[in-house]
N, C-alpha and C positions, 0 to 999 in steps of 0.2 A: 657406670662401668659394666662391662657385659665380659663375659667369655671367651677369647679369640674365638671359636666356633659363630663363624660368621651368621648374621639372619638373611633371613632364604629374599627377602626385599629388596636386603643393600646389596647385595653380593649372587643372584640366580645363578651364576656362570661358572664358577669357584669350584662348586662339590662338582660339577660336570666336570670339569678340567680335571681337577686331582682324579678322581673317579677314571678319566682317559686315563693318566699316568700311570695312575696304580697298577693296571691293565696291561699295561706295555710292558712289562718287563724291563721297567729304568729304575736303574737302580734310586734310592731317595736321594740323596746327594746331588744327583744331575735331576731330579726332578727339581728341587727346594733349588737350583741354579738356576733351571728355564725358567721356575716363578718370578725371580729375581729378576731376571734379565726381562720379563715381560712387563713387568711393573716399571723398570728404569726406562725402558723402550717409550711409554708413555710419560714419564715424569717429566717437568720441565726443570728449566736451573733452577736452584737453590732461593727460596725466598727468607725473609727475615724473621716472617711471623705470618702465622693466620688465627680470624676470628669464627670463633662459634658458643656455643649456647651454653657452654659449662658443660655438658654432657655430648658424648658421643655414641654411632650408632651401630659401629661394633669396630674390631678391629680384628688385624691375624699379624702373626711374626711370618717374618719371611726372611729371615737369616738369623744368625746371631745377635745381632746388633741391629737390627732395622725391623720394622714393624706400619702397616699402612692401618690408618687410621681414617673410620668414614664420618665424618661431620653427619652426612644427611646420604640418599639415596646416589648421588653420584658426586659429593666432592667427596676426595680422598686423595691424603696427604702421606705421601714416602718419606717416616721418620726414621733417621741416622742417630745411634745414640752412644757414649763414650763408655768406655772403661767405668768402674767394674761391671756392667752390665754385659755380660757377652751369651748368655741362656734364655733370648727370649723368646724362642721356639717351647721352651718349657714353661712358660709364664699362662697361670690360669687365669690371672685378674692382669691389670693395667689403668693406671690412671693418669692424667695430665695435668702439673702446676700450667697455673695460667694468672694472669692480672688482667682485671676487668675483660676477660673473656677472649683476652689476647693469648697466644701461646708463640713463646720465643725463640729463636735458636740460640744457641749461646747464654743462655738466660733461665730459661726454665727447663722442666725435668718430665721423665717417663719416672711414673713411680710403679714399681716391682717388688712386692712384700715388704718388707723396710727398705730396699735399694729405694735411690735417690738416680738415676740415669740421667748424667746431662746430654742436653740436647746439642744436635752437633747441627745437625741438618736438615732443613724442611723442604721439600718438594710437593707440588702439588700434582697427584695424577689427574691426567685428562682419561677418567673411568669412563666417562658415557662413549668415549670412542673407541676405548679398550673396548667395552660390550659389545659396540656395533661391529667392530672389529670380527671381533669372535664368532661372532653369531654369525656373518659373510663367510667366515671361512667352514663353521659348522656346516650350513647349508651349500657350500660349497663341495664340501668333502660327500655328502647326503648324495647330491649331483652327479657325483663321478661315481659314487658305488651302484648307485641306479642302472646304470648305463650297460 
């Protein structure tokens, strides 16, 4: 279990991104929105479960109740989680029940100091196209200030 403070491997794009935001003068609310809506933009429907290694390789909140979580360098799964848990943009640790390396919707839990967060909803993002994404419109924008 790591820190929400993403590692600079799984995540290059991230502190750029907020780093733009901060910048702008958006207020946090509609920044912590367009995260949200950028991660849902990539996520597919809802799956039942996914497998990995017992361990994950970092993770960030990104609302109250939802939090992405990176298996490895580019799987990264948009977790929905239930009542009581609604603070975990404040959460410094985070852990994942799981059975034999499976983790469930409906079934298993975001753990958050003693909260117990049931899972409601798993989504797998498609990261590596979020990145390449990004990166196009980065050098994109490079392009046009040049000019």
């Amino acid at each position: 279990m790591k820190h929400h403070g993403l590692n600079f491997r799984a995540a290059w794009l991230l502190p750029a991104v907020a780093l733009l935001a901060a910048c702008s003068g958006i207020p946090l609310k509609e920044r912590e929105q367009a995260q949200r809506d950028r991660y849902e933009a990539y996520a597919g429907p809802p799956i039942d479960h996914f497998t990995y290694l017992g361990r994950f390789d970092s993770w960030q909140p990104i609302g109250t109740n939802e939090l992405v979580v990176w298996t490895s360098i580019n799987n990264a799964y948009l977790i929905k989680v239930a009542p009581p848990c609604e603070n975990l943009q404040f959460a410094n640790h985070v852990g994942l029940t799981s059975t034999a390396g499976t983790v469930s919707a409906h079934f298993d839990f975001v753990k958050v100091g003693h909260w117990r967060c049931p899972i409601q909803e798993i989504r797998l993002v498609d990261y590596l196209r979020m990145k390449q994404d990004l990166r196009k419109q980065t050098e994109a924008a490079k392009g046009a200030k040049e000019r």
